[in-house]
C-alpha positions as CSV (number, residue, x, y, z in Angstrom):
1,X,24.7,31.8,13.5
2,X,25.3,32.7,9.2
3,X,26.4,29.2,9.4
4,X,23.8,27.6,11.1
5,X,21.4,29.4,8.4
6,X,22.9,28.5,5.7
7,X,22.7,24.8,6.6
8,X,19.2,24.8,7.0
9,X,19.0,26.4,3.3
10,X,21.0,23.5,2.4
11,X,18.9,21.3,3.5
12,X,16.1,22.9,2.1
13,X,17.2,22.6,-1.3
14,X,18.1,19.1,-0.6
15,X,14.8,18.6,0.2
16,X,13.4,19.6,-3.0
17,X,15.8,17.8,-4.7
18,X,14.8,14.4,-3.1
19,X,11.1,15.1,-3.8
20,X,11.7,15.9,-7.6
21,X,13.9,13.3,-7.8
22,X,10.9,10.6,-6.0
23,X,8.7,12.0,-8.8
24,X,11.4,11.6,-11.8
25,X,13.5,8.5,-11.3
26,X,12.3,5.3,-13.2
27,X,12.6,2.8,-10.4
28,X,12.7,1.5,-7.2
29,X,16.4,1.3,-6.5
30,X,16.9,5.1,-7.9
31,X,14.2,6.4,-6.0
32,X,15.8,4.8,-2.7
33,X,18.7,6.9,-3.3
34,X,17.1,10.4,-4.1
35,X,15.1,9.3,-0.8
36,X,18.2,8.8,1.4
37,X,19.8,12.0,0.1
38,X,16.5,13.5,1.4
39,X,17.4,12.3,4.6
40,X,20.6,12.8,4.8
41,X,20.8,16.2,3.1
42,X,17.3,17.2,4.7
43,X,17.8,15.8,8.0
44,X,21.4,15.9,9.1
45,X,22.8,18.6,7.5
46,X,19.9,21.0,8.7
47,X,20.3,19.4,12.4
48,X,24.1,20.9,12.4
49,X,22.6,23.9,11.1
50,X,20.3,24.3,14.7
51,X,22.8,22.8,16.8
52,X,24.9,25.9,15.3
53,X,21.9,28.6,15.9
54,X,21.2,27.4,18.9
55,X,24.1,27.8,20.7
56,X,24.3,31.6,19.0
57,X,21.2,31.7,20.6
58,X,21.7,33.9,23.9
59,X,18.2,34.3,24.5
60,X,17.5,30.3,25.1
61,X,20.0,30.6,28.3
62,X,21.0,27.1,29.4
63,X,18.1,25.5,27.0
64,X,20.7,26.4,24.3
65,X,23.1,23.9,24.8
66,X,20.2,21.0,25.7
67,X,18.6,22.2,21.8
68,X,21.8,22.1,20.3
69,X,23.0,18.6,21.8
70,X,19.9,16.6,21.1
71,X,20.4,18.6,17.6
72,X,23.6,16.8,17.7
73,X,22.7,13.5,18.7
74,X,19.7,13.2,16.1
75,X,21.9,14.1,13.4
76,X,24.4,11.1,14.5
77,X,21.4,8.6,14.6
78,X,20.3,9.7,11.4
79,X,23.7,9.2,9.6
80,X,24.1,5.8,11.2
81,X,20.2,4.9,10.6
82,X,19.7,5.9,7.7
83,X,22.1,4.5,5.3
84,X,21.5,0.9,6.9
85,X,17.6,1.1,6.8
86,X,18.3,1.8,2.7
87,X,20.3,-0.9,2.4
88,X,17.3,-3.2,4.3
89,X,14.8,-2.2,1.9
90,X,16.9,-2.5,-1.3
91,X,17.8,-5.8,-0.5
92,X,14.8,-7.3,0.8
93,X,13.1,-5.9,-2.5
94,X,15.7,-7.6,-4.2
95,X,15.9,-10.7,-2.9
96,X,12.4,-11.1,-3.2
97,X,12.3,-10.3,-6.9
98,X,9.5,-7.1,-6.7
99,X,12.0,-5.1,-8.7
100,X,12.6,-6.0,-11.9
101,X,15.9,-3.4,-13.0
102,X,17.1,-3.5,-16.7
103,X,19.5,-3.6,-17.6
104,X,21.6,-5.5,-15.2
105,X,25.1,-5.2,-15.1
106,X,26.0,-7.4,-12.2
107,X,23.9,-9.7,-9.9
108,X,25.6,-11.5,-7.7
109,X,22.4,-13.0,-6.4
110,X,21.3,-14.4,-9.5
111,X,24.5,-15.5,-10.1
112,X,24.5,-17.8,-6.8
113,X,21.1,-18.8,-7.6
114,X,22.1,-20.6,-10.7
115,X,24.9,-22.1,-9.1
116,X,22.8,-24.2,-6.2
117,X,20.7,-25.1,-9.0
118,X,22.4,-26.6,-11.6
């Protein structure tokens, strides 16, 4: 049950984190990440953290184990979600050119570009 509560702080603070870091990173692709680690670290590791006090919970009766698997289940479907719908959205906005990142180390994209071109 100490376990279960101390996942939820976790993702509490992860929480924060993500929001200061939506505020405070520079661009688009940044901010996607402190987003996902909102998710991930707000979502799913506070879902464990239920499943956990819910079957602690003797009170709930046989509601306990429904709470704690659809805790469960959620918490799967975010960590397969979640990372896929990032990498959607970063590269739609990057094949589409919104997002302008400097400097560029690699682009493999712009790279294949200039190949069909020329």
């Amino acid at each position: 049950m100490y376990l279960g509560e101390i996942l939820v702080a976790i993702g509490v603070f992860c929480d924060l984190a993500a929001s200061i870091g939506m505020l405070r990173f520079p661009n688009f692709y940044v901010r996607l990440h402190a987003a996902t680690v909102g998710t991930i670290g707000g979502a799913f590791v506070p879902l464990i953290g239920v499943a956990l006090i819910a079957l602690g919970a003797e009170w709930l009766g046989t509601y306990r184990f429904f709470l704690a698997g659809a805790s469960i289940i959620t918490a799967i479907l975010i960590v397969i979600l979640a990372p896929v719908g990032t990498h959607v959205l970063a590269r739609a906005a990057h094949r589409a050119g919104v997002v302008a990142v400097k400097p560029k180390v690699v682009d493999h994209l712009e790279e294949d570009r200039a190949r069909i071109k020329g």
